[in-house]
C-alpha positions in Angstrom: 93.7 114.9 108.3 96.3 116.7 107.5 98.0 120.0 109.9 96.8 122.8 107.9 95.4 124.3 104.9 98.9 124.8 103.5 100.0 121.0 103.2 96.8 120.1 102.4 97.0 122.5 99.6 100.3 120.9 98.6 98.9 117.4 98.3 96.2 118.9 96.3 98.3 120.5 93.8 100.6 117.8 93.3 97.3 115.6 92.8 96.5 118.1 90.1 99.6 118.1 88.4 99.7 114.1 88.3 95.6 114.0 86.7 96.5 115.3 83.0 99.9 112.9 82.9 97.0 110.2 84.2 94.5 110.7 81.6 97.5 110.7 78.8 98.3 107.3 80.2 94.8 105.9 80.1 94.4 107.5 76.4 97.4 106.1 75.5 96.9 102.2 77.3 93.5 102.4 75.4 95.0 103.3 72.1 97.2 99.9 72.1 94.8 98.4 73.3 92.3 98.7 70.6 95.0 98.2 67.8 95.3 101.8 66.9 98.8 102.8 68.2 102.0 100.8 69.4 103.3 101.0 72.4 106.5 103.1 71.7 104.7 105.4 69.0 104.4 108.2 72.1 108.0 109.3 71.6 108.2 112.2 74.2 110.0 114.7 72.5 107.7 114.9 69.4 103.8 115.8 69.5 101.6 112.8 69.1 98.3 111.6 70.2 96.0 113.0 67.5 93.5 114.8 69.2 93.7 118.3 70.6 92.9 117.1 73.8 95.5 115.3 74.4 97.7 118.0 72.9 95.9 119.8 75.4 96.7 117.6 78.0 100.2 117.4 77.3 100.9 121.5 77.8 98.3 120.9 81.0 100.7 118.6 82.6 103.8 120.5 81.5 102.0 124.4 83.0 101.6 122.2 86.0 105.2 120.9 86.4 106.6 124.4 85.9 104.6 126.0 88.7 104.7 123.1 91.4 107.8 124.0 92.2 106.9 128.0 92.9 103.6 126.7 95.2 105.6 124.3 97.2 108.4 126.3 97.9 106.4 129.1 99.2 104.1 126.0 101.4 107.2 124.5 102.7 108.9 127.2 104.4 105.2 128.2 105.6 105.3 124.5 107.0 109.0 124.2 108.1 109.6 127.7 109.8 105.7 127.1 111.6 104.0 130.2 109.6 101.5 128.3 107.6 99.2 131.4 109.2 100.2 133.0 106.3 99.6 130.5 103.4 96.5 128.8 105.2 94.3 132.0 104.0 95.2 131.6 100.2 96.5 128.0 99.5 93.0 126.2 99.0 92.4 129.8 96.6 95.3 129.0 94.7 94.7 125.4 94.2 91.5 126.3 93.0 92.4 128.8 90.5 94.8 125.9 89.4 92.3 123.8 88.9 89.9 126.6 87.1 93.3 127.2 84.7 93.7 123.7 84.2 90.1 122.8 83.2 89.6 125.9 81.2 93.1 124.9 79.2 91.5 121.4 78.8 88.2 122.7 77.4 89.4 125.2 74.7 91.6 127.5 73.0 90.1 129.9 72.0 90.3 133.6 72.6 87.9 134.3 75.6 88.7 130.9 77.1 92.8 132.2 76.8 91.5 135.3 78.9 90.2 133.3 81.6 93.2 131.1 81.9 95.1 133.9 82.2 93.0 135.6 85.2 93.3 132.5 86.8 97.1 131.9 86.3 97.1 135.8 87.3 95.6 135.2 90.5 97.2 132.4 91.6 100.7 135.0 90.8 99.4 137.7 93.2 98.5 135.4 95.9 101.6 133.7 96.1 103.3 136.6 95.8 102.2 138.6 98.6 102.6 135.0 100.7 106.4 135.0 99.4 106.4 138.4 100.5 104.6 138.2 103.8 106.7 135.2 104.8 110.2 137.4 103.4 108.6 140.0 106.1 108.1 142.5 103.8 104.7 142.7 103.9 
């Protein structure tokens, strides 16, 4: 169990951020598997994989990376300087709204689905924001 919402919001997000990278890996394992694809036909800095899914997938993992590093700065001085009252109220929240972006990403591109995703993303902004904020003291 962990100490607080806060770090176990940050093992959650990480968790997050690892599942799209995950389900690349199984897609790709499967692919040489069943003959269709060798092993070093992923190159890393070209787009492959075929389906939009996986393209999806890729830019996923990637939104994920980029923002890790915003949420767990903001939860570890919450943790380190003892203020996790501030972050315990919104870290679950933002985790989920990850999660809502991420799945909606996943599911579709189109217009309306773009809209969502970006309410999502939006919220999670605003929340940690006003943490970053409250823990700076100026809120």
């Amino acid at each position: 169990i962990m100490a607080s919402d806060t770090a176990t919001a940050l093992v959650m997000y990480s968790l997050l951020t690892m599942a799209p990278a995950m389900s690349q890996g199984f897609y790709r394992t499967f692919m040489v598997i069943i003959g269709r694809a060798k092993a070093n036909q992923f190159p890393a800095d070209e787009k492959h994989g075929g389906h939009p899914m996986y393209q999806r997938l890729r830019r996923v993992h990637a939104n994920c990376v980029e923002n890790l590093p915003v949420f767990a700065s903001i939860a570890l001085v919450a943790i380190v300087t003892g203020r996790t009252h501030i972050t315990d109220p919104i870290a679950l929240t933002v985790v989920k709204l990850r999660a809502a972006q991420m799945f909606t990403h996943t599911l579709s591109t189109s217009a309306p689905a773009v809209t969502i995703r970006a309410c999502f993303f939006f919220g999670q902004v605003l929340l940690l924001c006003k943490a970053g904020l409250e823990l700076l003291g100026y809120w």
